[in-house]
C-alpha positions in Angstrom: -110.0 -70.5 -51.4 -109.3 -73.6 -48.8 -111.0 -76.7 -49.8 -112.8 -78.8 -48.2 -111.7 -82.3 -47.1 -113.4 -85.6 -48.1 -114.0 -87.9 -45.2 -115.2 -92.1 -45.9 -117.0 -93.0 -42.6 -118.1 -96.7 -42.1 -121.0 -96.6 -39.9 -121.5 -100.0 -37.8 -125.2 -98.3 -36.5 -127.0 -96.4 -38.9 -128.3 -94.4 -35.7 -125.3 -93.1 -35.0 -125.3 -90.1 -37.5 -122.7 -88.8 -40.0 -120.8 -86.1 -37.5 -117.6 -85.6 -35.6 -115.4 -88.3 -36.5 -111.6 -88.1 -36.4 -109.6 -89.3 -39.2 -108.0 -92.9 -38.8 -104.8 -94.3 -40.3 -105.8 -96.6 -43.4 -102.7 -98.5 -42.2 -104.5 -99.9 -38.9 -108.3 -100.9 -40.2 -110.3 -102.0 -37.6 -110.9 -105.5 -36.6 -113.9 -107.7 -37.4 -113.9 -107.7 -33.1 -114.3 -103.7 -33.6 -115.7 -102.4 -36.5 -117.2 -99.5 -35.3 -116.3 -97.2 -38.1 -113.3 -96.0 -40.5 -112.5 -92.6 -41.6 -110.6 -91.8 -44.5 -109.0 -88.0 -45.1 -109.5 -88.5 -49.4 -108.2 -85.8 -52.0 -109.5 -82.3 -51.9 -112.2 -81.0 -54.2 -114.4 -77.7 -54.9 -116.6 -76.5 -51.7 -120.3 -78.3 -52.2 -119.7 -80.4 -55.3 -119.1 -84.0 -55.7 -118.1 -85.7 -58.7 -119.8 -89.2 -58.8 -117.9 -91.7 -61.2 -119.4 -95.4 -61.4 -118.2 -98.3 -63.4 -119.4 -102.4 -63.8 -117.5 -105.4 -63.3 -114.1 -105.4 -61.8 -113.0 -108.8 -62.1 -109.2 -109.2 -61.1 -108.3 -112.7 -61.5 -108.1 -116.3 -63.9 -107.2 -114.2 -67.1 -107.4 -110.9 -66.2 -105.1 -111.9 -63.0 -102.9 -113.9 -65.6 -102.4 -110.2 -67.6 -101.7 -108.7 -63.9 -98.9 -111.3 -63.2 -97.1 -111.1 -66.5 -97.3 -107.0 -66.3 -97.8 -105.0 -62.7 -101.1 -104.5 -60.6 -101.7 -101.1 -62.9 -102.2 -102.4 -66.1 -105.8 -102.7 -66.5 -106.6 -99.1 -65.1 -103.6 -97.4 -67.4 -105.2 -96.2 -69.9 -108.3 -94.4 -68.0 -106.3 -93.9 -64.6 -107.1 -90.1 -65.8 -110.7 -89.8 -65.8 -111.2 -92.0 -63.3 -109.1 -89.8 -60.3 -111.2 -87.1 -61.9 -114.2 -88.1 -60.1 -114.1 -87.4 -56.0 -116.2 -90.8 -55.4 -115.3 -93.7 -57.6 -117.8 -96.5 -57.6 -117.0 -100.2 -58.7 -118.9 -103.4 -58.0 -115.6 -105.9 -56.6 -116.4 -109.2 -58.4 -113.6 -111.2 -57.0 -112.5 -111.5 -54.0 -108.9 -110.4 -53.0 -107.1 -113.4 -50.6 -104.7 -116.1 -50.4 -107.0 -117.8 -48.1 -110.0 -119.7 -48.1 -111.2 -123.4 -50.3 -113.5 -123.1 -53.5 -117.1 -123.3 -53.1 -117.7 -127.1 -54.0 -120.1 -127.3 -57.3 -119.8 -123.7 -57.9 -117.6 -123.9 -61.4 -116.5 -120.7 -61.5 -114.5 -119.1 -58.7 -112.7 -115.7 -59.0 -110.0 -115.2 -56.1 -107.0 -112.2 -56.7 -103.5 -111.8 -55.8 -104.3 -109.0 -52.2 -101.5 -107.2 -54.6 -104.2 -105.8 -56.8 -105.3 -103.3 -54.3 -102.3 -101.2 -54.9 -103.9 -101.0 -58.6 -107.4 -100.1 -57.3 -106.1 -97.1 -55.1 -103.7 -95.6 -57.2 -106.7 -95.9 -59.9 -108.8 -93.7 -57.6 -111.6 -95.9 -56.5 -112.7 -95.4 -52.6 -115.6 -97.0 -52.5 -116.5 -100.9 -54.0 -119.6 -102.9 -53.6 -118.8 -106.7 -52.3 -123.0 -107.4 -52.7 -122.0 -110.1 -55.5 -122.1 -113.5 -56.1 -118.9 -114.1 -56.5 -117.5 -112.2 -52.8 -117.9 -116.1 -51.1 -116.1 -118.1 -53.7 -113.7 -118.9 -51.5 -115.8 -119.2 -48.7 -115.4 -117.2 -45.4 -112.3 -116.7 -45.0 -111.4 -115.1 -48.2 -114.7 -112.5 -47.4 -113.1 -111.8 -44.6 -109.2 -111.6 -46.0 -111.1 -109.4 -48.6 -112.3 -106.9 -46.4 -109.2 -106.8 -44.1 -106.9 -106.1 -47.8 -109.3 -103.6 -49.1 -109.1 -101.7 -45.5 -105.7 -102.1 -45.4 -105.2 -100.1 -48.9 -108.0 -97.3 -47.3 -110.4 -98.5 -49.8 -114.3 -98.0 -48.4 -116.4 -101.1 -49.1 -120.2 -101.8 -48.5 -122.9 -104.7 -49.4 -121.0 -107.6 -47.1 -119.4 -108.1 -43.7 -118.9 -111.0 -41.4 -122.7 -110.9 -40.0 -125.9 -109.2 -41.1 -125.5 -106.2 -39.6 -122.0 -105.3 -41.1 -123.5 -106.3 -43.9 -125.6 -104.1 -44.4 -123.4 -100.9 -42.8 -123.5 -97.9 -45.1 -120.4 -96.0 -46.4 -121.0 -92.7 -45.8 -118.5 -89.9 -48.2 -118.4 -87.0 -46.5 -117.3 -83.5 -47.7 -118.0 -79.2 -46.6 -121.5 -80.4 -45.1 -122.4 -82.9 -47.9 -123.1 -86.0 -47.0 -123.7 -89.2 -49.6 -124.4 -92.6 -48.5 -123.7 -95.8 -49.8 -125.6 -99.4 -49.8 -125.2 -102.9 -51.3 -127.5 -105.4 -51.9 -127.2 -109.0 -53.9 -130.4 -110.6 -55.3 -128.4 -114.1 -55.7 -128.0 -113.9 -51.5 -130.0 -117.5 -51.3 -127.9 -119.7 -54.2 -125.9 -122.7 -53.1 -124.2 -125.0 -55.4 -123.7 -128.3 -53.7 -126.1 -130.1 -51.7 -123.4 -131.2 -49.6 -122.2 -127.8 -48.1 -125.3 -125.9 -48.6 -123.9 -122.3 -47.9 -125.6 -119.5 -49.5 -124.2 -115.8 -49.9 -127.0 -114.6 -47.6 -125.2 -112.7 -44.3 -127.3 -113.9 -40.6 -126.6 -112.5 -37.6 -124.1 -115.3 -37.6 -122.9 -115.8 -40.9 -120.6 -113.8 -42.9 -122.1 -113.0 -46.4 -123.8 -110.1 -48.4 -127.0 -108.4 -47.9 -129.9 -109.8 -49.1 -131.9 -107.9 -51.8 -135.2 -107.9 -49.8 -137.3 -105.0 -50.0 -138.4 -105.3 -46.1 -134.4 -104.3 -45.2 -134.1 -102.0 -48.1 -136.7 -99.9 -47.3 -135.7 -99.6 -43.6 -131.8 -99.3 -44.2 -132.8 -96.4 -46.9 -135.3 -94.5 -44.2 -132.6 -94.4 -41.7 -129.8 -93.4 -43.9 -131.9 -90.7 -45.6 -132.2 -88.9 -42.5 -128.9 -88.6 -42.1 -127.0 -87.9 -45.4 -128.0 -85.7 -48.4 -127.7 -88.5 -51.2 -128.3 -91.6 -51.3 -126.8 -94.4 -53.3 -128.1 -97.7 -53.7 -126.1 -100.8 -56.1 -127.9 -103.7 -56.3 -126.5 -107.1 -58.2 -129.3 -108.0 -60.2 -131.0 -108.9 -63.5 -130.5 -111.4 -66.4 -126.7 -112.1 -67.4 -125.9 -111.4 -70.9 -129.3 -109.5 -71.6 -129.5 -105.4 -72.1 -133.2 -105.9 -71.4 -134.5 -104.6 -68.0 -136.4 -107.3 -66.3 -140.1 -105.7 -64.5 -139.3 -106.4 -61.4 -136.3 -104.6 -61.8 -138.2 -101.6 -63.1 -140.0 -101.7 -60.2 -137.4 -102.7 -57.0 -135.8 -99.2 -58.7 -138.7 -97.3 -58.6 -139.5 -98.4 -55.0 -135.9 -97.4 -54.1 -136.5 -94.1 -55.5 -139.9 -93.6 -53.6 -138.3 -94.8 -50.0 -135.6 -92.4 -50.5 -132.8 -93.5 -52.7 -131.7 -90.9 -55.1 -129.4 -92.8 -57.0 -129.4 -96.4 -58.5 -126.2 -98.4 -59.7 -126.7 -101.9 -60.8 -124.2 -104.7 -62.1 -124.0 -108.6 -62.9 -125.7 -108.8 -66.6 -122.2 -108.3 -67.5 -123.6 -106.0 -70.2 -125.1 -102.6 -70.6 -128.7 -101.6 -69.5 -130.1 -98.3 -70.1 -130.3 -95.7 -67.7 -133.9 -94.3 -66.5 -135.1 -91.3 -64.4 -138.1 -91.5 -62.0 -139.0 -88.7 -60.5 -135.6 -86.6 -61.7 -133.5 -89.8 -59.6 -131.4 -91.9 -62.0 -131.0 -95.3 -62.4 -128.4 -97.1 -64.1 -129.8 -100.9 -64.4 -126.5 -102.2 -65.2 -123.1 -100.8 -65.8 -121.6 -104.1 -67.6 -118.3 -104.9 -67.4 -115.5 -102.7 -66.8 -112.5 -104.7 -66.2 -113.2 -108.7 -67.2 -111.8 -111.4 -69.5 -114.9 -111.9 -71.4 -115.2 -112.9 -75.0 -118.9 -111.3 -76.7 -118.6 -108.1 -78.4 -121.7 -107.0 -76.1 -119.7 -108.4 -73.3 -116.8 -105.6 -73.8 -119.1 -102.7 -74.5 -118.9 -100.3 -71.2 -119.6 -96.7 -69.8 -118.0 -94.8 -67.3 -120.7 -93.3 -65.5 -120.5 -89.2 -64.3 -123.1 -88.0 -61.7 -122.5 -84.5 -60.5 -123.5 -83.4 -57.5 -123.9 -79.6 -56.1 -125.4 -79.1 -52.7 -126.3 -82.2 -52.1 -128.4 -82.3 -55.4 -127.9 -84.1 -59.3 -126.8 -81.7 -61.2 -125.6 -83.7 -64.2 -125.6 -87.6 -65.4 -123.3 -88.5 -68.1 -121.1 -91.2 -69.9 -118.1 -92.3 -72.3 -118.3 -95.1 -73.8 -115.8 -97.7 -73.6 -114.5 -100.9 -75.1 -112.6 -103.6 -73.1 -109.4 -104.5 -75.1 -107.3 -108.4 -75.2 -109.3 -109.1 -72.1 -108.4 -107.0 -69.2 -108.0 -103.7 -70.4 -111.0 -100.8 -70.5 -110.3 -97.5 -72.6 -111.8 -95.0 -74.4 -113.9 -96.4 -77.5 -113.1 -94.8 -80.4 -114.5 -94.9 -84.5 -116.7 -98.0 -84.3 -116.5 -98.9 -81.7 -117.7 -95.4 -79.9 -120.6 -95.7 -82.0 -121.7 -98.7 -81.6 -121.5 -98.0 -77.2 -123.1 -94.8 -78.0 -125.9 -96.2 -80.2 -126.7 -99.0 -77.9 -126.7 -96.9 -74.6 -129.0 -93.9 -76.5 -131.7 -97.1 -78.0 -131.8 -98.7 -74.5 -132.3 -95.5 -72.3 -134.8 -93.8 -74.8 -137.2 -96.7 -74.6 -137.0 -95.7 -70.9 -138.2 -92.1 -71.7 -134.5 -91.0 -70.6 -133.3 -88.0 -73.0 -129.9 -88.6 -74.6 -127.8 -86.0 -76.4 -124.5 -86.9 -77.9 -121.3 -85.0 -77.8 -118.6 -85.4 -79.3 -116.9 -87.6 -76.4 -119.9 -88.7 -74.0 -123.8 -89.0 -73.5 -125.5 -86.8 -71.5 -129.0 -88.1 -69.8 -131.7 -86.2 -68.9 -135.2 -87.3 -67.6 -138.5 -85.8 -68.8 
């Protein structure tokens, strides 16, 4: 039997539908003058099923970048390259940005900027599509965003959540494969932080301004109700939440259930840096927080991860699942194992059952299931 191609179309209007476009080369983006929309011919899978695999954190620079530098761009994917190309979509929130350019927010502390060589590690690791709807995508001001998205288009990686004004900002990423459309969007609640109040600049895009979209319900609602009518599934990753807590937050609980309501059918969330359980309103998933999945942190919570499965048949869920995995010497994700499986497995089954979520246990993974 033939199979069908995937396609990765970056829509500019949301208007202008998911159909009939030709396949460009990933070597010749488009420029921030003309970013109309990129496709991207992706690996072949089974006729009207998508495998959905979503991960946290990728941070790729101070120690992690350190690891990179001493070892190749590979390292930190080597040991779960594997499951990850098993998944047609591959999901990641980008918390770095990937330049040579660009000057450090002033009074920000903490700034994460990559070697652009990393993206050779992200591709052959499998991910197509990253969320730059972070606070950490303007570290480097401008023109690292900028440098960011020109690297990540020059490897044929999808992106979504930022752009150079508003309105690219908040362009979907539509995957496209034998009829079945799914469609991404990015979000950052931190959009309106600044650190110094001599240069005032906040991560919030403007029809001027490069940045992220804002995490306002107003534009989330109306970017969801257009892209609904046009693709079959729709995803929604939001940066959100409490760092360091695996306790949903109410208005969390609630942005997710309104997303669910206006459309969404899927909800991926990052920055508590930890795990969050996973919920289901109205048979639609969402997975408050992914934690980390490649970072240089130190906590034991911190280095607890999943690597989130969400089949899809016919444009439909037809299966949400997870292994658990520990981050090891600071840069390196992999299968947990003994202990350390349990302890991912036990903490992901607490905080998803005091969401009414129902979790069974095999001998490699949890599988979700709402009520």
């Amino acid at each position: 039997m033939r199979r069908g191609a995937i396609l990765i179309i970056l829509l500019a209007v949301l208007a202008v539908g998911c159909s009939s476009v030709s396949p460009g080369d990933p070597e010749e983006p488009s420029s921030p003058e003309q970013p109309a929309e990129e496709v991207l011919a992706l690996p072949e899978s089974e006729p009207k099923r998508l495998n959905l695999v979503a991960v946290g954190d990728i941070m790729l620079a101070r120690g992690v970048g350190n690891r990179i530098k001493k070892s190749s761009v590979h390292v930190p994917f080597d040991d779960l390259r594997h499951i990850l190309k098993s998944g047609d979509i591959v999901f990641g929130n980008l918390e770095t940005t990937i330049a040579n350019t660009g000057k450090q927010l002033p009074g920000k502390g903490i700034w994460f900027r990559a070697d652009p060589a990393v993206t050779e590690g992200l591709k052959e690791a499998g991910f197509n599509v990253l969320s730059l709807a972070n606070n950490h995508t303007l570290d480097y001001d401008t023109p690292a965003l900028l440098e960011t998205i020109q690297n990540l288009e020059q490897a044929g990686i999808g992106y979504v959540g930022a752009g150079e004004n508003l309105e690219q900002a908040r362009r979907p990423l539509v995957v496209i494969r034998d009829g079945v459309s799914v469609g991404f969007l990015a979000y950052n609640e931190f959009y309106n932080y600044f650190w110094s109040y001599s240069y005032k600049r906040t991560f919030e895009a403007t029809d001027s301004t490069a940045g992220t979209a804002p995490m306002k319900e107003d534009i989330i609602k109306e970017d969801i109700e257009k892209l609904k009518e046009l693709c079959d599934v729709v995803v929604v990753s939001l940066h959100w939440g409490i760092e360091n807590s695996n306790r949903i937050t109410t208005a969390q609980q609630q942005l997710g259930h309104k997303i669910i309501d206006w459309g969404g059918d899927i909800v991926l969330g990052h920055h508590p840096h930890v795990l969050q359980g996973i919920e289901f309103y109205n048979g639609k998933p969402i997975a408050y927080s992914l934690g980390n999945f490649v970072f240089d942190q130190n906590g034991d919570n911190n280095n607890q991860s999943i690597i989130l499965f969400i089949e899809l048949e016919d444009g439909n869920i037809a299966g949400v699942s997870a292994y658990p995995i520990q981050i090891y010497d600071k840069h390196q994700p992999r299968l947990a194992d003994g202990a350390k499986k349990e302890q991912v497995m036990n903490r992901m089954e607490t905080l998803s059952r005091q969401l009414g979520t129902v979790v069974e246990r095999e001998d490699q993974r949890l599988v979700f299931n709402g009520i």
